[in-house]
C-alpha angles and dihedrals in degrees: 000000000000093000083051095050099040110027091046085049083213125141101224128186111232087257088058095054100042093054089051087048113048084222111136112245103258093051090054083047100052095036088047094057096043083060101044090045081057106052108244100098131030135214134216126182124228105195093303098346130098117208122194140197145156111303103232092205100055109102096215085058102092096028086050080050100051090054093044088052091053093042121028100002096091090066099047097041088051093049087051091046103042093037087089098041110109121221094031100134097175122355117189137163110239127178141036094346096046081047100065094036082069102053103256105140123238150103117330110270109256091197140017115242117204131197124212124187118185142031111304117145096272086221092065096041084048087045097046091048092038083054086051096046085055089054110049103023102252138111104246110198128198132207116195115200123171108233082246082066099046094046082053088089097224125166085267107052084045090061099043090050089048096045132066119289136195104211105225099170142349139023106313107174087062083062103036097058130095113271 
C-alpha cells in the first residue's frame, strides 16, 4: 500500500487503493488513518471521499521512499511503466529478485530480471526497464518472448515456470502452467 501511495506520487481515494491493492476496504481504511495519524501521509476530503498521498513535510517520508524504491519499488514502477504498452500479453519478474521476494533465502539480487510474453514494440518495453533501472538502482533486464516462443518448452522456460515470480501484468497463471 505504501509503495503504491509513495513510488506512483499519486494522491488515491481509499477506493482507489483498495482496488490497486487487492487490500479489502477496511484494511485500506485502518492502515490509511494510522498513517495519517502519524504524519507520513495526509489526508484531504472531496465531498465524502478521502484522498491520500505522501505528507511533504514528514521527515520519514524520503528515507520510507528510498526503502520502498529498493524493495518493493521495482514492481510498482513497472506496473506503472508496462500498463500502456500495447501487445504485452503477461509481464512478470523472474530470478534472483522474484526469489527473495518470496522468501527463498540467498544473496541479495544484483539485478531485476523481467519477463515479457507477447508483441509489444520492444523500444517501449527497453525504454520503460531502462527508466526503472535509473529509479531504484538496479539493472533491470527484459526478455521479450512471443507466446509462440514460450510455448516453445525450452530449458528456460523450464527454469523460469519451475522458480518464484512476481506477477506485474497480466494473467500469469495462463502462462505458468504446464502446456
Amino acid at each position: 500500500m505504501l509503495a503504491e501511495l509513495l513510488l506512483a506520487g499519486e494522491e488515491l481515494n481509499f477506493a482507489e487503493l483498495s482496488e490497486r491493492t487487492g487490500l479489502a476496504y477496511p484494511t485500506v481504511h485502518r492502515e490509511v488513518s494510522r498513517l495519517v495519524e502519524s504524519g507520513l501521509l495526509r489526508e484531504r476530503r472531496v465531498g465524502n471521499a478521502r484522498y491520500v498521498s505522501g505528507n511533504p513535510e514528514s521527515p520519514l517520508l524520503r528515507p520510507v521512499r528510498d526503502i520502498l524504491l529498493v524493495a518493493a519499488g521495482p514492481v510498482v514502477l513497472l506496473q506503472e511503466k508496462l500498463r500502456p504498452i500495447t501487445g504485452i500479453e503477461c509481464a512478470f519478474i523472474f530470478g534472483s529478485f522474484a526469489a527473495r521476494a518470496r522468501g527463498v533465502s540467498g544473496p541479495p539480487p544484483n539485478d531485476i530480471d523481467v519477463m515479457v510474453i507477447g508483441e509489444p514494440e520492444p523500444r517501449a518495453v527497453y525504454d520503460a526497464c531502462r527508466e526503472t533501472s535509473d529509479q531504484v538502482g538496479r539493472i533491470v533486464n527484459p526478455t521479450i518472448m512471443t507466446p509462440e516462443e514460450w510455448s516453445a518448452q525450452t530449458g528456460f522456460v523450464a527454469d523460469v515456470r519451475a522458480n518464484p515470480i512476481v506477477e506485474i501484468q497480466g494473467d500469469t497463471s495462463k502462462w505458468l502452467s504446464s502446456h
